[in-house]
C-alpha positions in Angstrom: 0.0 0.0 0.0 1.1 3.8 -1.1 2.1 6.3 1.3 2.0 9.9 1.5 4.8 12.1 0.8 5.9 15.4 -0.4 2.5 16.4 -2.6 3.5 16.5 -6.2 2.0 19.9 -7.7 0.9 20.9 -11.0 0.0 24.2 -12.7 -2.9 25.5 -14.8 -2.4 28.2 -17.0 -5.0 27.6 -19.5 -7.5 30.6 -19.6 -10.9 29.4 -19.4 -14.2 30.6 -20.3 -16.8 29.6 -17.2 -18.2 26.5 -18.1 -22.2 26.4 -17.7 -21.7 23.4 -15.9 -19.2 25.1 -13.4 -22.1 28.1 -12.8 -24.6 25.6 -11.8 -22.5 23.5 -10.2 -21.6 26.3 -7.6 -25.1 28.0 -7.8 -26.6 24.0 -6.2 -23.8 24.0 -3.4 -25.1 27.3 -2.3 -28.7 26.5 -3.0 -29.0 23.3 -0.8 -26.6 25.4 2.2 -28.8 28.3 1.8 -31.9 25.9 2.0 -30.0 23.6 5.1 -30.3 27.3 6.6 -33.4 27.9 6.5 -34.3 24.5 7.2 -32.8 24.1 10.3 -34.1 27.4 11.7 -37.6 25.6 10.7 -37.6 22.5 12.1 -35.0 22.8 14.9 -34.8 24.5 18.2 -32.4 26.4 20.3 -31.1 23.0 21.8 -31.1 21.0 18.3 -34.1 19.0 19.1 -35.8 18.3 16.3 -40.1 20.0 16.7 -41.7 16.6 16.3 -43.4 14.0 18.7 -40.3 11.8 19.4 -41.9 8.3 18.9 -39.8 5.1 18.7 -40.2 2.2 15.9 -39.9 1.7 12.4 -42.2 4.2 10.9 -41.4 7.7 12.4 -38.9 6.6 15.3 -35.7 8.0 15.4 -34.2 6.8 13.1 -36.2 9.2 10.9 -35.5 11.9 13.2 -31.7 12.1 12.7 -32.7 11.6 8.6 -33.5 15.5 8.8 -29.6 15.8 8.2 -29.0 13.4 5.8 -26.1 14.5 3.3 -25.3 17.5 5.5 -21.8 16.1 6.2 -21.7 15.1 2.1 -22.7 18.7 1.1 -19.6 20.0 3.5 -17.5 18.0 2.4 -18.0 18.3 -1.3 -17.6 22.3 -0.7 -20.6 23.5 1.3 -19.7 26.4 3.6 -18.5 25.6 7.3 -22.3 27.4 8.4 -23.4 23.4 6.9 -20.7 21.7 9.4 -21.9 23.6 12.5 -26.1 22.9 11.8 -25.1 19.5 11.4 -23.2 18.9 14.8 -25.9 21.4 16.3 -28.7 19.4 14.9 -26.6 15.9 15.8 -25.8 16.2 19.4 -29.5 17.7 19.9 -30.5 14.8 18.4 -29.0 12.3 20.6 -30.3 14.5 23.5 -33.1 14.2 22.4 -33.9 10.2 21.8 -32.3 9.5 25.4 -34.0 11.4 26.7 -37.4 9.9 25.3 -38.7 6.7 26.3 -41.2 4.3 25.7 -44.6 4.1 27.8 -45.4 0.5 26.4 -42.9 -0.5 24.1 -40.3 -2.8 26.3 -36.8 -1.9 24.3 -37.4 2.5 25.4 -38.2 2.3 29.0 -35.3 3.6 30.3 -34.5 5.7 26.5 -34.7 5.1 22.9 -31.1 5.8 22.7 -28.7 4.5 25.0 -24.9 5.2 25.0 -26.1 7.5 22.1 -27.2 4.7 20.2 -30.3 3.1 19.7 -31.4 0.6 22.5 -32.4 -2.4 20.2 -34.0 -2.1 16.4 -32.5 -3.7 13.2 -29.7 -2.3 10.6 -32.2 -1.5 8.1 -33.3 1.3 10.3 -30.0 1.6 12.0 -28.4 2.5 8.8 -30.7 5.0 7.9 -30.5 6.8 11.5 -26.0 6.9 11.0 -26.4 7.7 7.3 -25.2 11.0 8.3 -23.0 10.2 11.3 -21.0 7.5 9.2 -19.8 10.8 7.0 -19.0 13.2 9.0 -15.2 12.4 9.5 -15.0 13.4 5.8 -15.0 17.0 6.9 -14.1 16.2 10.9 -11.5 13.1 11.4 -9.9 14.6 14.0 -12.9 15.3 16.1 -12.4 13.5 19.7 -16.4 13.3 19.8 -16.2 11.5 16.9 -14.0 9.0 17.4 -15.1 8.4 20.8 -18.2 7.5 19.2 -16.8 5.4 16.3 -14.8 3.4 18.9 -17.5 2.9 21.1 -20.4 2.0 18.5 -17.8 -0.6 16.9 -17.7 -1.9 20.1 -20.7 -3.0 20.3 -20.5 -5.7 18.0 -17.2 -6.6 19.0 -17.5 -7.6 22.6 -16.0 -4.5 24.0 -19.0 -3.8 25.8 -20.7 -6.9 28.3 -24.1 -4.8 28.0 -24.4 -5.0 24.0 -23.7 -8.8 24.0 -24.4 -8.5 19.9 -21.9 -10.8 18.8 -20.6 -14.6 19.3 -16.9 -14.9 18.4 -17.5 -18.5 18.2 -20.0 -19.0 15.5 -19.4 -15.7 14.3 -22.9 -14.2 13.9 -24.7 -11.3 15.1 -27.7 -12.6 17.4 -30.5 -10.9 16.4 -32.4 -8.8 13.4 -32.9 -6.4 16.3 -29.4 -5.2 17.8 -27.9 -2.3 19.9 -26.7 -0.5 23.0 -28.5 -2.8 25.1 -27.9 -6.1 23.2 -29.8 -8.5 20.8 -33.5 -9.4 20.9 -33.8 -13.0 21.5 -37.4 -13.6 21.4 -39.8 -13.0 18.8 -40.9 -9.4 17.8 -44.3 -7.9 18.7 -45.7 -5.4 16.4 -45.4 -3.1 19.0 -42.0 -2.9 19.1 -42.0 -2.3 15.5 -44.7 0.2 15.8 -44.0 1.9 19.3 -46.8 3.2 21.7 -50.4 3.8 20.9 -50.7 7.2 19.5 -53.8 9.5 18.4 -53.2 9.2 14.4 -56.4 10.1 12.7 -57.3 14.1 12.3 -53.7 14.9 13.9 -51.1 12.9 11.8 -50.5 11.9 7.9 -48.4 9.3 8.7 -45.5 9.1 5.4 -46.7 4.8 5.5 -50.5 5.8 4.7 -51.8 4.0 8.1 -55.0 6.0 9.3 -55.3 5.1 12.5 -52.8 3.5 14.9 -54.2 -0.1 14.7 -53.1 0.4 11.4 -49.6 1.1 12.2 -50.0 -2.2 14.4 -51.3 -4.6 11.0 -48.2 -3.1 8.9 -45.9 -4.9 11.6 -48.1 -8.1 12.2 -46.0 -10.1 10.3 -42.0 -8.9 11.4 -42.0 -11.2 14.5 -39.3 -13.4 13.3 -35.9 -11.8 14.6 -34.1 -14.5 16.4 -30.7 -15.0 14.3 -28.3 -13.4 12.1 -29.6 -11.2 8.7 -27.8 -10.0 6.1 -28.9 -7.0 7.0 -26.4 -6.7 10.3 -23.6 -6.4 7.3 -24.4 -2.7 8.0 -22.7 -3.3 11.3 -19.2 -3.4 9.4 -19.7 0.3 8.8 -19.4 1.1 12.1 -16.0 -1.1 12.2 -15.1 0.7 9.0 -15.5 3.9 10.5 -13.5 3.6 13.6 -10.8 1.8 11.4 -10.6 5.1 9.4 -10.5 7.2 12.0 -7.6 5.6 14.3 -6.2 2.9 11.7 -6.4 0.3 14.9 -6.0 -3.2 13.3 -8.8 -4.9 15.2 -12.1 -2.9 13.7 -10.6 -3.8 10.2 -9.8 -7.4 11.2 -13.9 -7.8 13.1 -15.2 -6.6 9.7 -13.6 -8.5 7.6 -14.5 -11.9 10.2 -17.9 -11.4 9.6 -18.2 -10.5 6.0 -15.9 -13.6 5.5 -18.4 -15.9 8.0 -21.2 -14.4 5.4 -19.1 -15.4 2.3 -18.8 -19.0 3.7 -22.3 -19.4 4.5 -23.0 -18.4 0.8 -20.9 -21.0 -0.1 -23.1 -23.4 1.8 -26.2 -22.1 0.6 -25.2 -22.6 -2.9 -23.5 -19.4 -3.7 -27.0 -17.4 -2.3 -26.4 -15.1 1.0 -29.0 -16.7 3.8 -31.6 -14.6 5.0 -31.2 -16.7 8.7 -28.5 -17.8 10.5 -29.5 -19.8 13.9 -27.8 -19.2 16.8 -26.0 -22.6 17.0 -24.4 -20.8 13.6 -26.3 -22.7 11.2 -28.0 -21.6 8.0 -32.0 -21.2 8.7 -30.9 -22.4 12.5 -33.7 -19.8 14.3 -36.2 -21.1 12.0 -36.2 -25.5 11.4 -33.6 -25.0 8.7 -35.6 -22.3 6.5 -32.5 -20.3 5.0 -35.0 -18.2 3.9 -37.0 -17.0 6.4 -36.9 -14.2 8.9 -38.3 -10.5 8.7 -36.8 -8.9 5.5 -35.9 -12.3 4.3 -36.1 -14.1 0.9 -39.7 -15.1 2.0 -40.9 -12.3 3.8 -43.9 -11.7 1.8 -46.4 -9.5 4.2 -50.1 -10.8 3.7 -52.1 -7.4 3.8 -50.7 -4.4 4.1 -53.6 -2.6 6.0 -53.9 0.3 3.9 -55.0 -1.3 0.5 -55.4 -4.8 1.4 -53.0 -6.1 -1.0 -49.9 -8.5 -0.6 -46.2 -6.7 -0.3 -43.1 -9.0 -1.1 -40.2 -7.3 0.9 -37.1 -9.0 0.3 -36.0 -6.0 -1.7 -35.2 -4.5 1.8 -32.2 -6.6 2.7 -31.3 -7.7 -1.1 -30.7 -3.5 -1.8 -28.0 -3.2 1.1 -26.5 -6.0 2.3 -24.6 -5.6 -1.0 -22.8 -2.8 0.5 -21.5 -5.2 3.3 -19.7 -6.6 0.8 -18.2 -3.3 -0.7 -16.6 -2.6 2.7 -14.6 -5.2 2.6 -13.8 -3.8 -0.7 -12.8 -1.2 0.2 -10.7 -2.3 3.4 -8.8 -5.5 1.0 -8.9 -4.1 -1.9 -10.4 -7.6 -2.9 -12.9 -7.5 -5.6 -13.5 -11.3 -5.1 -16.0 -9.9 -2.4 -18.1 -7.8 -4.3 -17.9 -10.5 -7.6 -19.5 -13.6 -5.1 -22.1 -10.7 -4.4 -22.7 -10.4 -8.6 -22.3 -14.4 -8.6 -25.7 -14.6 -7.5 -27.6 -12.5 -9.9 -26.9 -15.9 -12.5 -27.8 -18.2 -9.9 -31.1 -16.5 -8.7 -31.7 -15.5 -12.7 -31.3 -19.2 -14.1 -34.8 -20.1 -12.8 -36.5 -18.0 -14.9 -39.6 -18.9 -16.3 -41.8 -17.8 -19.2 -45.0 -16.4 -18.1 -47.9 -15.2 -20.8 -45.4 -15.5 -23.3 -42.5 -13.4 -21.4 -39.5 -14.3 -19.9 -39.6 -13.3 -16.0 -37.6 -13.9 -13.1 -37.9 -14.6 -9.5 -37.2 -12.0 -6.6 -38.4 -13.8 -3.7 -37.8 -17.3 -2.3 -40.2 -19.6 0.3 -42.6 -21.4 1.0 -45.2 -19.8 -1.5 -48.8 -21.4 -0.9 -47.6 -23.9 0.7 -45.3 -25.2 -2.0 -41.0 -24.2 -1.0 -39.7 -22.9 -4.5 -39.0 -19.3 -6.2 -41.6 -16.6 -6.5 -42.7 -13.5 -7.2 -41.5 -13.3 -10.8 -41.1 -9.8 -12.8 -39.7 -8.9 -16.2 -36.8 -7.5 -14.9 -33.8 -9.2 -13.7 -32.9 -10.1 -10.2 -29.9 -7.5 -9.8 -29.5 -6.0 -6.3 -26.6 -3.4 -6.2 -26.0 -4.0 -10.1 -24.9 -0.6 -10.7 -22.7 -0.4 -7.5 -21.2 -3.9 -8.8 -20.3 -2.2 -11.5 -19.0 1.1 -10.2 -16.7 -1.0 -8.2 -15.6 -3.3 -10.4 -15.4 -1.6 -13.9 -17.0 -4.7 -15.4 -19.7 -3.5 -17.9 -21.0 -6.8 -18.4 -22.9 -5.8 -15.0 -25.1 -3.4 -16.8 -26.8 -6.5 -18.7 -28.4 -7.3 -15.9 -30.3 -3.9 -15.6 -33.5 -2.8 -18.0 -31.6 0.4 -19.6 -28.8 1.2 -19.5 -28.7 4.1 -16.5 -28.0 7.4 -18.3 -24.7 8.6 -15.4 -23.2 5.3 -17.3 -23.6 6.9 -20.8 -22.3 10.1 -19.4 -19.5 8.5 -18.1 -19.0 6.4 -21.1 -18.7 9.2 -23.6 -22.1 9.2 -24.8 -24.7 11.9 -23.2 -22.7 15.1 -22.7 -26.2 16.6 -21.6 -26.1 15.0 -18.4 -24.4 17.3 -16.3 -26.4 20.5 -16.7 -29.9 18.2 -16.8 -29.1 16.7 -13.2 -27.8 19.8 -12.0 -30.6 22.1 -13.1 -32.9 18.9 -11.9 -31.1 19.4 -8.9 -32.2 23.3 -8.4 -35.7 22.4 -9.4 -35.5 19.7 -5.9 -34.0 22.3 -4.0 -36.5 25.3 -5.0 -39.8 22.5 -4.7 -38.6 21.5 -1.2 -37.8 24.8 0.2 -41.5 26.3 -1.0 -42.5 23.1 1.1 -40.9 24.7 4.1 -42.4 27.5 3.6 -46.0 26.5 3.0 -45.6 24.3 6.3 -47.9 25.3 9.2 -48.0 22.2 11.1 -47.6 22.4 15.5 -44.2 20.1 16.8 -47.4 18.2 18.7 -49.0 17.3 15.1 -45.8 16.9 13.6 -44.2 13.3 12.6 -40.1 12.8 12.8 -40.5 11.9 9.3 -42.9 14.5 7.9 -39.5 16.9 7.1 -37.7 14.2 5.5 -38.8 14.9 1.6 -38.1 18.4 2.4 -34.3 18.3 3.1 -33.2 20.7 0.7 -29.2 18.7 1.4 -29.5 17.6 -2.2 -26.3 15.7 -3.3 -26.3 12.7 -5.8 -25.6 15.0 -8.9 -22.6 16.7 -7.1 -21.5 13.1 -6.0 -21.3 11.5 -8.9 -20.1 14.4 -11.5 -17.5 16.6 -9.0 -16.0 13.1 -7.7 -16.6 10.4 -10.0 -18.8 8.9 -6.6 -21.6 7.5 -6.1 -24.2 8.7 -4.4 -24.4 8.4 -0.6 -28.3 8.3 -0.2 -29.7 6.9 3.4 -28.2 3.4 3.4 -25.8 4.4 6.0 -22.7 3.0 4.4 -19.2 4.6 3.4 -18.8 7.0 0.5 -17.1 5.6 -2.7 -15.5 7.8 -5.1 -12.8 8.1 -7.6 -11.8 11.6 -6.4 -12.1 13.6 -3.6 -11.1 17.7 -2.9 -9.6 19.7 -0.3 -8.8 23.2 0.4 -5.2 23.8 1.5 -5.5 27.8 2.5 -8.4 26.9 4.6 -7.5 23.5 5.9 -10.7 21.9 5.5 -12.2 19.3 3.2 -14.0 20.6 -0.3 -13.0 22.3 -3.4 -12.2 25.7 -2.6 -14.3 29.0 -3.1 -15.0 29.7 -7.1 -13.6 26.4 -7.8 -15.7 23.5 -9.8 -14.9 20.0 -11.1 -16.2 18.3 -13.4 -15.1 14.3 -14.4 -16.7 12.9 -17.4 -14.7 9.6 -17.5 -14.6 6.6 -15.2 -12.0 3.7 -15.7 -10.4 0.4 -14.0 -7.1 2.5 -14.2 -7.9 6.4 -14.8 -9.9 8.7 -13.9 -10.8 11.8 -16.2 -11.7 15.7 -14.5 -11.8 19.2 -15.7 -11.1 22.1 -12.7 -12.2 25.9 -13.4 -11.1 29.1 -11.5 -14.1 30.7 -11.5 -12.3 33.7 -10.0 -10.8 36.2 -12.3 -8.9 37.7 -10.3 -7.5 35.5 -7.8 -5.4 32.3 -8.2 -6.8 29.2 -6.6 -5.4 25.8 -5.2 -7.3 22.6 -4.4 -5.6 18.9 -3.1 -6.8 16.3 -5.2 -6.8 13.0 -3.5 -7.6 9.5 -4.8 -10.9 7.8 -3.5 -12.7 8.9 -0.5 -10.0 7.5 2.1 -7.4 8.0 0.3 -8.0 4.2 -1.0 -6.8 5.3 -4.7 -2.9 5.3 -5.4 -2.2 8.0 -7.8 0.5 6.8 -10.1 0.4 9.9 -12.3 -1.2 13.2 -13.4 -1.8 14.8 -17.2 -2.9 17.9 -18.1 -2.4 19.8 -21.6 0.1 16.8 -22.7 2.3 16.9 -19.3 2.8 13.8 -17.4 3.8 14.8 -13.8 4.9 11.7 -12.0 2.7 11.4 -8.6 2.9 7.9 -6.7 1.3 9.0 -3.7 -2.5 9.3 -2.5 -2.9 13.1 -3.4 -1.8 16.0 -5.9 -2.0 19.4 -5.7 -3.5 21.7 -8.5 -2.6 25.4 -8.8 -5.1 27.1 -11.1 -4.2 30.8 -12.1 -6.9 33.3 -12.2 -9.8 32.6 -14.7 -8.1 28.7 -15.7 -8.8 25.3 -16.0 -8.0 22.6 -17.8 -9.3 18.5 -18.6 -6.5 17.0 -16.5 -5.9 12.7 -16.9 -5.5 10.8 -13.3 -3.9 7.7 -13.7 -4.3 5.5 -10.4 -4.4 2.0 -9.1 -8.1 1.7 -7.3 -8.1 0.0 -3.9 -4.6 0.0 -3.6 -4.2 1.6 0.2 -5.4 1.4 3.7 -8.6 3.4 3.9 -7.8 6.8 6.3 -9.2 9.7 6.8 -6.7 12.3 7.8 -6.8 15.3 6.4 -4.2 14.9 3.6 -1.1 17.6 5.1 -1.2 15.8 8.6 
């Protein structure tokens, strides 16, 4: 693995006329801070508690709470101004005030607090994800933050035996107990609906709950069927974030060497199960253990088909909930090995899940779902389009285009990146300003008490819009609320004000992706002024950089990071040449 060293440097001289793209680019990053402003002085108090009913459970608990500043570390540290940094901690720390402070009346996982240790008591990683999402990024803008790490360290620790009251893990068969997992431990009984669903609560004429439930016996049915818990999920891969996180923080050996345990105990149990990830794992450490051998079952398994949702009275198949992350279990030991093998057993099972298609009404369809279907154990719930969870982060991460096949259309940030829609970048960044301008009208047009409001009712108004700058300033892909690591070819920093982001009247643009290189164009947008910005490879640093060109100058790099002088009104298309995955994932800012 590279080191840094002395940081190569290279000069732009190239007048160049402001690129459309660079106006709009600049004109979202102060939209969505500008919006995160007025946003916060909305739905926030003096302390940083969010003005809602703080309820616990999977439909406005707080998981959706701490959603309110999803992407606010992302914007910061794509560029945002430091205003976005200091809402976020604000708004954070209130936040964890806030949901220890609150507890249950009925439900038996809040009695004594929803959050404990400043983590949630007991709930499961889909949720859990979703609640860190913005947590898990913000030591791309604050590594060296003692809070931080303390946190990191300690959340970690939970699912590594550091901590006798969060008894999530078993060395020994090397699972993690329970779907529902936390400060306090794992769940190892069934789930009731009510924990799901938290306390009764006055609904109709007061509420518009986001889920459609109209009264709270309603909220109840939607959570009839999620009793079975017991046992490891794919879904606890999300746990290896946390381990990911405190690994980049400190570079201690033992969170990298935990995650890559369990993410190895999940490739071996694929490897049982006939190259497809198990949806149970018993606690003796067998496949379907929990549940008389049914690798299927569980909540949010391959069978988890709910029988009425009580709102329309139709069926809902909800696999999809574990099959869209867990993939990103798999990515983290990506990006701690630099092993694609991990991410390739992942892909392995689109074929295997695919080859027992079948042709329905004349039309080829395959299965998404696996169980015991009216009473008869086999696949189910067939559509026309492939089985593919993840495709297009398979592909991101691997280079492999092939990977696309498996997806309806080709998606257009592919063409873009391939050569072939050079229209993309000002449609998603002028889509992007539409989102930002909708949302904050939204804000304003919202007259709703804290006593009638929801901890999800804000959520579709967070103006923190980011996938567009994600994928076009740094070759990334989008963060969204999974709650897992970004991954990017590029990442910025500005050296005159020591922080993370592309400097003030700076913009970058990349319009080519590659196994090996990596293609970006950076504008002064400052006439007057010259400008410098530290490009580094990958998020963490993960990239090597092996070289740099720009207008037909190779400078010689081999380190993690370059730095780019741009004179007064330049830019330039400058070629990145870099071996992907190549070092240990940090996150030190890159002159330390």
């Amino acid at each position: 693995m590279g080191d840094n060293h002395a940081t190569p440097k290279v000069t732009v001289t190239n007048a160049m006329n402001p690129p459309y793209w660079a106006l709009l680019e600049r004109q979202v990053l102060d939209a969505a801070t500008d919006g995160c402003i007025e946003f916060h002085d909305r739905y926030f108090d003096e302390r940083g508690y969010l003005k809602c009913v703080p309820r616990w459970g999977g439909n406005d608990g707080p998981d959706d709470a701490a959603e309110n500043v999803l992407n606010w570390p992302m914007l910061h540290a794509l560029g945002a101004d430091d205003i976005i940094l200091e809402l976020y901690r604000h708004a954070w720390e209130g936040h964890l005030r806030q949901y220890t402070e609150a507890k249950t009346v009925e439900v038996p996982l809040g009695l004594d607090g929803m959050y404990y240790k400043e983590f949630p008591t007991m709930f499961d990683w889909f949720h859990h994800g979703e609640g860190l999402n913005a947590f898990v990024l913000q030591g791309l803008s604050d590594p060296d933050d003692r809070t931080l790490v303390a946190r990191a360290k300690r959340f970690a620790g939970f699912y590594m035996g550091h901590d006798p009251q969060a008894d999530n893990y078993d060395p020994e068969h090397k699972i993690i107990k329970s779907l529902f997992n936390g400060s306090r431990g794992p769940l190892l009984r069934q789930a009731t609906a009510l924990d799901w669903a938290g306390d009764p609560i006055e609904v109709e004429g007061r509420f518009d709950p986001n889920h459609r439930e109209r009264n709270f016996q309603e909220m109840l049915d939607h959570f009839r069927d999620y009793t079975d818990v017991v046992g490891d999920h794919p879904l606890n891969l999300g746990a290896t974030t946390l381990a990911f996180i405190a690994y980049a923080l400190t570079g201690e050996d033992e969170y990298r060497d935990w995650a890559l345990e369990y993410v190895d105990a999940w490739v071996e149990r694929m490897e049982a199960n006939g190259g497809i990830i198990p949806s149970n794992i018993g606690l003796d450490g067998t496949i379907g253990g929990a549940y008389d051998g049914k690798w299927w079952a569980g909540a949010y398994g391959w069978g988890f088909t709910v029988d009425v949702i009580p709102y329309t009275g139709e069926r809902a198949h909800r696999g999809a909930q574990f099959q869209y992350r867990a993939g990103y279990g798999f990515g983290n030991a990506l990006l701690l090995t630099g092993n694609r093998n991990y991410v390739k057993r992942w892909r392995q099972m689109y074929d295997l899940v695919n080859a027992n298609s079948k042709i329905i009404d004349g039309q080829e369809m395959y299965p998404h779902m696996y169980g015991a279907e009216e009473g008869e154990e086999g696949w189910y719930y067939y559509k026309p389009e492939k089985f593919a969870p993840s495709a297009q982060e398979v592909f991101y991460w691997t280079q492999d285009h092939s990977v696309l096949d498996y997806l309806p259309e080709k998606p257009r940030w592919v063409d873009y990146f391939d050569g072939n829609d050079p229209s993309y970048p000002i449609d998603a960044l002028q889509a992007d300003l539409a989102t930002i301008r909708d949302r904050m009208e939204q804000v304003r047009n919202d007259n709703a008490s804290p006593d009638c409001t929801m901890s999800d009712d804000m959520n579709s108004k967070n103006p923190a819009i980011t996938d567009a700058l994600t994928r076009l300033m740094l070759g990334g892909l989008p963060t969204g609320r999974v709650g897992y690591p970004l991954h990017s070819y590029l990442r910025y920093f500005d050296p005159e004000r020591q922080r993370a982001g592309i400097p003030d009247s700076v913009a970058a643009l990349v319009d080519e992706i590659s196994e090996d290189h990596v293609c970006v164009t950076l504008v002064n947008l400052d006439q007057t002024r010259a400008r410098s910005v530290i490009v580094q490879g990958g998020a963490y640093a993960e990239h090597q950089i092996t070289s740099v060109t720009e207008s037909g100058t190779e400078t010689k790099v081999d380190g993690t990071n370059v730095a780019v002088e741009l004179d007064p009104g330049c830019g330039s298309r400058i070629k990145i040449n870099l071996q992907r995955y190549a070092n240990r994932p940090q996150m030190a800012m890159p002159w330390v």
